[in-house]
PASE-666414 format. One record per atom (N, C-alpha, C): z negated, x negated, y negated; residue in one letter. Coordinates in steps of 0.02 Angstrom, whole numbers, padded with zeros to 5 digits, always signed. Atoms other than C-alpha are relative to their C-alpha. Example, Ala and Ser with C-alpha at 12.3 -4.5 7.8 and 13.67 -1.06 7.14 Angstrom:
2
+00000-00045+00059A;-00390-00615+00225A;+00000-00045-00060A;+00003+00042+00059S;-00357-00684+00053S;-00037+00039-00055S;
***
This chain:
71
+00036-00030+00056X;-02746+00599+01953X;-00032-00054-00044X;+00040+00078+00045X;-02850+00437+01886X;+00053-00034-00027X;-00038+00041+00011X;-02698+00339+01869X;+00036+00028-00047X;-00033-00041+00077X;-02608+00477+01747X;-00063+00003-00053X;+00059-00033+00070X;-02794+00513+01649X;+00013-00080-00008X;-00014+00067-00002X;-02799+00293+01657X;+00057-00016-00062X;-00055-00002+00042X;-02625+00294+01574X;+00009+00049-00059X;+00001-00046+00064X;-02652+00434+01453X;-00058-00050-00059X;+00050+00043+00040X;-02810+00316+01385X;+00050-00041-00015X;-00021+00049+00034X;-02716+00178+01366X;+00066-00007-00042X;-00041-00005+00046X;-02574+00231+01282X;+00000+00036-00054X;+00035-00065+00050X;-02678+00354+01171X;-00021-00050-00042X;+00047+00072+00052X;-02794+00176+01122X;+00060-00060-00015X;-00070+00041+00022X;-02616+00079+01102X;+00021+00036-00064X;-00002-00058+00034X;-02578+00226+00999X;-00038+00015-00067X;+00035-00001+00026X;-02719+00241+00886X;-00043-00069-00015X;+00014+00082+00029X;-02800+00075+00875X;+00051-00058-00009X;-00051+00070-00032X;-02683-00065+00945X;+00065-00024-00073X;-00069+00014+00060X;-02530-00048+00838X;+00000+00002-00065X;+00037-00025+00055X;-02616+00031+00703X;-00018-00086-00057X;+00044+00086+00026X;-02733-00147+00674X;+00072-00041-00025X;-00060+00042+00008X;-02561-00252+00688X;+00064+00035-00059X;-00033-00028+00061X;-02467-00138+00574X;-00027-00025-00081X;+00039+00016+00044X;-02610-00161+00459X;+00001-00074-00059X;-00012+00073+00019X;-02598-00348+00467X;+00061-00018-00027X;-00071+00044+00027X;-02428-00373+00461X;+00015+00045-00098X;-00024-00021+00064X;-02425-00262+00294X;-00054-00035-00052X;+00036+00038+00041X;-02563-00357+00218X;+00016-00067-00023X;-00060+00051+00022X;-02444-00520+00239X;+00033-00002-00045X;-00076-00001+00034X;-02290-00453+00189X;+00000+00043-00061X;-00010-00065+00059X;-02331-00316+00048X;+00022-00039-00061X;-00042+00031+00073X;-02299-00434-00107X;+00072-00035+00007X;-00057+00053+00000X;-02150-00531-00049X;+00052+00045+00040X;-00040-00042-00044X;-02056-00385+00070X;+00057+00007-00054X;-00078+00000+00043X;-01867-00377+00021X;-00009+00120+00013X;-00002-00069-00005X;-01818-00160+00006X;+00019+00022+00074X;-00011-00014-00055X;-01754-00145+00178X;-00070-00017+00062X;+00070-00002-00049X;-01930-00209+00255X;-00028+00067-00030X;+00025-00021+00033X;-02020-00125+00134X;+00015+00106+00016X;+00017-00061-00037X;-01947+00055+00196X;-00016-00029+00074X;+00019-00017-00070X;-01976-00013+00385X;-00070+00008-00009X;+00086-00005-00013X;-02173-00024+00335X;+00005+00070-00005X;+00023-00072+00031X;-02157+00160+00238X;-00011+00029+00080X;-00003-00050-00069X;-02086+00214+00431X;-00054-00018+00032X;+00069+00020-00067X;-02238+00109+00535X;-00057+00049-00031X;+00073-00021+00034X;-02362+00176+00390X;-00001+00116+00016X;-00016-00066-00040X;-02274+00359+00456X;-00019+00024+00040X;+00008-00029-00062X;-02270+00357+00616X;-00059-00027+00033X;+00058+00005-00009X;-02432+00271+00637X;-00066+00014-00045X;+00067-00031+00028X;-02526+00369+00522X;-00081+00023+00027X;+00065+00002-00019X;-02658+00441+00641X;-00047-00058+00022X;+00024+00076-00017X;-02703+00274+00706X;-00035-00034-00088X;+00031+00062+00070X;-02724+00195+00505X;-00051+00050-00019X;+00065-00046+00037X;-02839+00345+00467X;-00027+00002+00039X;+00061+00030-00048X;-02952+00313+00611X;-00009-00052-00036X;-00001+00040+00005X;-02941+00137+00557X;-00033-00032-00072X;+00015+00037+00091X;-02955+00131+00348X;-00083-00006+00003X;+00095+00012+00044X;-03149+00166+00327X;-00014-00075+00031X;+00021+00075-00044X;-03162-00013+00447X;+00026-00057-00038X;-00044+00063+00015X;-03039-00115+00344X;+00012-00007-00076X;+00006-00025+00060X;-03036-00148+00171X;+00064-00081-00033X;-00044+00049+00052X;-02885-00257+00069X;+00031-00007-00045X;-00015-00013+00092X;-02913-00235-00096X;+00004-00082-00004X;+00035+00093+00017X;-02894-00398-00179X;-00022-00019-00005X;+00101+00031+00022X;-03043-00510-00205X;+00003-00002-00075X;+00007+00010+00063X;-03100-00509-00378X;+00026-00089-00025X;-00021+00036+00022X;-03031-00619-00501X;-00060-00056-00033X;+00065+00064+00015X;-03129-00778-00554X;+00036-00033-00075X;-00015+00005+00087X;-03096-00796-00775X;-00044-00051+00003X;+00059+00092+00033X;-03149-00990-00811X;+00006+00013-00082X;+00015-00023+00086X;-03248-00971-00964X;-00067-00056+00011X;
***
């Protein structure tokens, strides 16, 4: 019984956090330079790990940094 509830946690928090974060990252890398064949594999990660990135967005923010106009 512990060892199935045990394994339901940790593949629930693999699930929802884990892959989620690393999805995150790796699309924050690759989003300007991705050829069309990455570019749908993110659409599928940003798919099938949707519940995970919406736990995740209010925590993470990668807008671009403001721009700096020499004047």
């Amino acid at each position: 019984m512990e060892i199935t509830l045990l394994l339901y946690v940790v593949l629930a928090g693999t699930y929802l956090a884990v892959v989620p974060f690393l999805t995150y990252a790796y699309l924050k890398t690759r989003w300007y330079v991705a050829s069309a064949w990455e570019r749908g594999f993110m659409y599928f990660l940003v798919f099938f790990f949707f519940p995970g990135l919406l736990l995740l967005s209010p925590f993470l923010n990668f807008r671009p940094q403001r721009r700096q106009i020499p004047g």
